[in-house]
N, C-alpha and C positions, 0 to 999 in steps of 0.2 A: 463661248458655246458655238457649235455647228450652226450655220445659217440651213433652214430648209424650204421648201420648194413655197410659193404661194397657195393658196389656196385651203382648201379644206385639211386640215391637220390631224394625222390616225396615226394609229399603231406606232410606231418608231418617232416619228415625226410629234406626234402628240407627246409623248414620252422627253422629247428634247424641250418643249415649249415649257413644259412644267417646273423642268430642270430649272430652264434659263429665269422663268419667277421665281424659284423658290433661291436661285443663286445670286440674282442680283435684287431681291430685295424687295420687289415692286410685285403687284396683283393687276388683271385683268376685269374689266366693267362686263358680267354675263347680263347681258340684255335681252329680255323677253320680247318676242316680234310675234304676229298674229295676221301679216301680212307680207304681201312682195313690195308695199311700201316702208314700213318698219325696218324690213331684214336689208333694204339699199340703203337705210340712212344710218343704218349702224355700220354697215362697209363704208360706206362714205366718212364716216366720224371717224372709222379706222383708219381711212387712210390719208385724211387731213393730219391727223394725229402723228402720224407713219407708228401704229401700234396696234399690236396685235387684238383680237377681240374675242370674245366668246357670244355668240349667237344664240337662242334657245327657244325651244315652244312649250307650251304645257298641253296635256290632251286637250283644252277648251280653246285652247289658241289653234290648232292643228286640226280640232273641228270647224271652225270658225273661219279657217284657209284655204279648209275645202266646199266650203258655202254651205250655208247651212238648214239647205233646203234637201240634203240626200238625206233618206230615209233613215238609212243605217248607221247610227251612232258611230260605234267600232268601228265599222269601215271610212266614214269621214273619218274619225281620229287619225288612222292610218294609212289613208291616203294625203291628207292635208300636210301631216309629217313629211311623207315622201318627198311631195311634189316642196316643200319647203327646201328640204336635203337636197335634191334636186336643182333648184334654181339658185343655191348658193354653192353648190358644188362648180357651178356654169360661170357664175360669174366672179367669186373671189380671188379668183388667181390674176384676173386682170385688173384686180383692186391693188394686188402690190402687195399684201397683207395675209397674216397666217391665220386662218380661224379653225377654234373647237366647235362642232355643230353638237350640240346637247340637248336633251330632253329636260323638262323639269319635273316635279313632283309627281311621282307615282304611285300612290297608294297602292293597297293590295288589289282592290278592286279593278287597277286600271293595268297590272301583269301581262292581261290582256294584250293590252294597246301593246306593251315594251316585246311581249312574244312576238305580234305581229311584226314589229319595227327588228325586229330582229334577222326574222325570214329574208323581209328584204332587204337590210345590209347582205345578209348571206350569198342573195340572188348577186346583189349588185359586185361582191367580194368577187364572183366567180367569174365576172363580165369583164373587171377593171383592177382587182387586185386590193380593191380600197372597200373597205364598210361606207354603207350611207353619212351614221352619225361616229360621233369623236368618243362619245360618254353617253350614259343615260345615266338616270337617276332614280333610286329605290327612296321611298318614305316608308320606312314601317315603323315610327319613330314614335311611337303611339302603341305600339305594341313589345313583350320583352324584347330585351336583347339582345336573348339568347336565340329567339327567333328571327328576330332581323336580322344578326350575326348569319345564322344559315341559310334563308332564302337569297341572301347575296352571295352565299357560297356560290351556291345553286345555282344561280343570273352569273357570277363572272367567270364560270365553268364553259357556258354558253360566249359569251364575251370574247373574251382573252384571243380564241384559234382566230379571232375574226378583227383583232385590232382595236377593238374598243373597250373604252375603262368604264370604270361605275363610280359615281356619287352614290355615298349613303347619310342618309341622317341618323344622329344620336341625338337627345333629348330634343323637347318641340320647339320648333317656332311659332311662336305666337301670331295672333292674328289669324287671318284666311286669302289664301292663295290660288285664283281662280276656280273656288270650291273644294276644293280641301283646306280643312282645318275651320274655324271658327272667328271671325271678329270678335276685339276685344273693345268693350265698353265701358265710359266714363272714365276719370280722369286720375282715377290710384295710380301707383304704382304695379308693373305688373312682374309679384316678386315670387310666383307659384317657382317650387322646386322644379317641375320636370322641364321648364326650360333654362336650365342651367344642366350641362353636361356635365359624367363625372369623368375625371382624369384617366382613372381603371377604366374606363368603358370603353376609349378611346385606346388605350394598350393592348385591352382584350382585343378589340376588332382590328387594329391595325397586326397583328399580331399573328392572328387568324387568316383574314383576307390577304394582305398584300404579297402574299406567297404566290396567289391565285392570277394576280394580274393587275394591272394599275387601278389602282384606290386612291380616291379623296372622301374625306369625312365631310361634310358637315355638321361639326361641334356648337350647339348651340348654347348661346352666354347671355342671355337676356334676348337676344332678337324677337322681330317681331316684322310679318310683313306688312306694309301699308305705313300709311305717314298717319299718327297719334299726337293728343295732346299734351304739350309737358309734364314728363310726371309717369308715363303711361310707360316708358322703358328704360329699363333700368340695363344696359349694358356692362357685364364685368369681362373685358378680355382679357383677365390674368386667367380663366379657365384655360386658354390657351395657349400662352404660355409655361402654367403646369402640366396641360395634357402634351404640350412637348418636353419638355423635360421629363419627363418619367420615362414614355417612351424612348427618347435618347440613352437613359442611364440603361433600362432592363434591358433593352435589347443593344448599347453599345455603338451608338449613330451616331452621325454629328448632329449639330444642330439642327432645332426643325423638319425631321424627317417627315412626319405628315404632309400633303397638300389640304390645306385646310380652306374650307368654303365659308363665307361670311352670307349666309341668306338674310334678307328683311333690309338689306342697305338703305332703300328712300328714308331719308331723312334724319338721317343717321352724321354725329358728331364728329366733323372733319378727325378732331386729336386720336379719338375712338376708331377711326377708319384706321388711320394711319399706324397705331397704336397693333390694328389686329394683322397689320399688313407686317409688322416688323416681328410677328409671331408664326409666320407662316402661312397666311392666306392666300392665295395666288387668283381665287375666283370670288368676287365681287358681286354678288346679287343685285338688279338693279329692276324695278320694271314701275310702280309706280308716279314715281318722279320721272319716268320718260314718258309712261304715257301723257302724265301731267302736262310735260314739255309739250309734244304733238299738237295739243287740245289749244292748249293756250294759242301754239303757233297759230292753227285754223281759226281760233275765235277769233282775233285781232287782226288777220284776213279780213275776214266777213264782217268786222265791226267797222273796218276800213275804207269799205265795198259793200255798203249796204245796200245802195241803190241796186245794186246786178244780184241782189240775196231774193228782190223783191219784184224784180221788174228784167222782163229779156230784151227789153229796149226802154231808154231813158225817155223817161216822161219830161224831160226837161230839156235834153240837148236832140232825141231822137236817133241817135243814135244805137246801134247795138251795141249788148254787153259780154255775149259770148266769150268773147277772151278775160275776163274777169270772174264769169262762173263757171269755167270750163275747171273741171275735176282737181286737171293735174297744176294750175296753179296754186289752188289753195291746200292741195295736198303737199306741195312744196314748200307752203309757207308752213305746214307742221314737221316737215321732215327739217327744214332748217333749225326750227326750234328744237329738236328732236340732239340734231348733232353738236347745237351750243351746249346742253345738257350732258352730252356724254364727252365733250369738250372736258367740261370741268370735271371729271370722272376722271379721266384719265389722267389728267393733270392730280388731283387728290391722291392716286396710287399710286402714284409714278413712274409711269407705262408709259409717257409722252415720249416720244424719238429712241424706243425700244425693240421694232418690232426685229423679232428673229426672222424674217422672210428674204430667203435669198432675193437681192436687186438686178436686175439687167445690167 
């Protein structure tokens, strides 16, 4: 495969990245970030790794990064995005590493937010020749279809002149994802029909859209976001391994033509990982088990460092603690936790010593 430039990866270049997962074999860890601390340690894990990444915010992440003392909803959502697109635009290319900057779950309600983010790829198109983000992502997955099949019409009509592809989901993911969708509780099986995708649904829409401009599905097979108690998911990947094969035969493809998305990964059965990776999946959903990571990191900071949690001088030695509760220490001790986690991510998909990004 073509090596392409570092940095933020659109149009042509996003197009090659895909490629290169879906030709040699291996998926990508998309990590949900809600900060300029999160989105440096997911570059950083990328380029310790040397492997490419995928990036992501969801509207509550992207309100939440624009501070969440602005009045205006909407307008945090779409500024916080920005300024995210932005500061990973600035700094990824001197990480060495190729990254997709992507939006996550958009309900209908949140069109909104995706119109707005669109404008300004547009703006920024006309400045630099490049959209803001790589991908967004439609959830109408809760609704027919035959409707979600069109209002992505709709969305990658907008898309496509400007270099950017769409995630769509087909049947649900279970659990809730920074408010959308619902936790699941207690400890059954969670064996409801509409999160198991059907084969046909995945033909129809592949079928439909990828005419239109670059499409990934997200096929879902039991997933579920959040980490559950045994018992509680029931992943089947041979959905997608059918929903590739069919597609293959009716329209004629080689193997695997779908880019296929695995959403709800935290906690998810390495063999089951690996398994949906060898069907096609190129983008890895992860956000749970990093936040997890993070928490831990900072907890055991501060469980380490108690005295400077409680005291700005040491009642014991008299000395000051400053350098001990100053921010950016113990936010390092989560981002380190942060990057062993997505360590073993990559390592699991087999994206280690992969990246397509031309080197110096």
């Amino acid at each position: 495969m073509s090596a392409i430039p570092p940095g933020v990866a659109t149009g042509g270049a996003y197009r090659t990245l895909l490629r290169a997962c879906q030709m040699g074999g291996y998926a990508l860890p998309a990590v949900n970030v809600s900060s300029s601390s999160t989105a440096n340690a997911a570059l950083a894990a990328a380029r310790a790794n040397r492997a490419d990444i995928i990036i992501q915010i969801s509207a509550g992440g992207a309100r939440f990064y624009a501070g969440q003392s602005l009045p205006d909803e909407q307008q945090a959502r779409i500024l916080g995005a920005v300024a995210l697109a932005r500061h990973v635009h600035l700094l990824a290319r001197h990480y060495g590493v190729a990254v997709i900057l992507h939006t996550d779950h958009a309900n209908r309600p949140l069109l909104g937010w995706i119109d707005g983010l669109v404008e300004e790829s547009r703006r920024h198109h006309e400045q630099t020749g490049q959209p803001l983000f790589s991908s967004h992502m439609l959830d109408l997955s809760t609704e027919p279809v035959a409707d979600n099949i069109a209002t992505a019409a709709t969305l990658m009509k907008k898309l496509s002149p400007l270099g950017i592809g769409l995630e769509i989901e087909l049947g649900i993911t279970g659990g809730e994802e920074d408010g959308i969708g619902n936790e699941l509780h207690g400890t059954g099986p969670a064996d409801h029909p509409s999160l198991y995708t059907s084969p046909e649904d995945v033909l129809t829409a592949w079928k439909t859209l990828s005419p239109l401009g670059m499409l990934s599905i997200a096929a879902s097979f039991g997933n579920v976001h959040g980490v559950y108690a045994p018992g509680n998911v029931r992943l089947r990947p041979d959905i997608l391994r059918r929903s590739q094969a069919l597609v293959a035969e009716r329209l004629q493809t080689g193997p695997n033509p779908v880019p296929l998305v695995f959403h709800g990964g935290s906690g998810s059965d390495e063999d089951a990982i690996k398994q949906a990776v060898s069907f096609g999946v190129f983008k890895f959903n992860i956000d749970t088990d990093t936040q997890f990571a993070y928490a831990q990191g900072v907890a055991r900071y501060m469980q380490e460092h108690e005295e400077a949690f409680a005291h700005q001088v040491s009642p014991v030695t008299g000395r000051p603690l400053k350098k001990q509760y100053d921010i950016r220490t113990w936010m390092k001790a989560g981002e380190d936790s942060f990057i062993q986690r997505l360590t073993d991510s990559f390592r699991v998909l087999g994206a280690q010593g992969r990246s397509t990004a031309r080197q110096p």
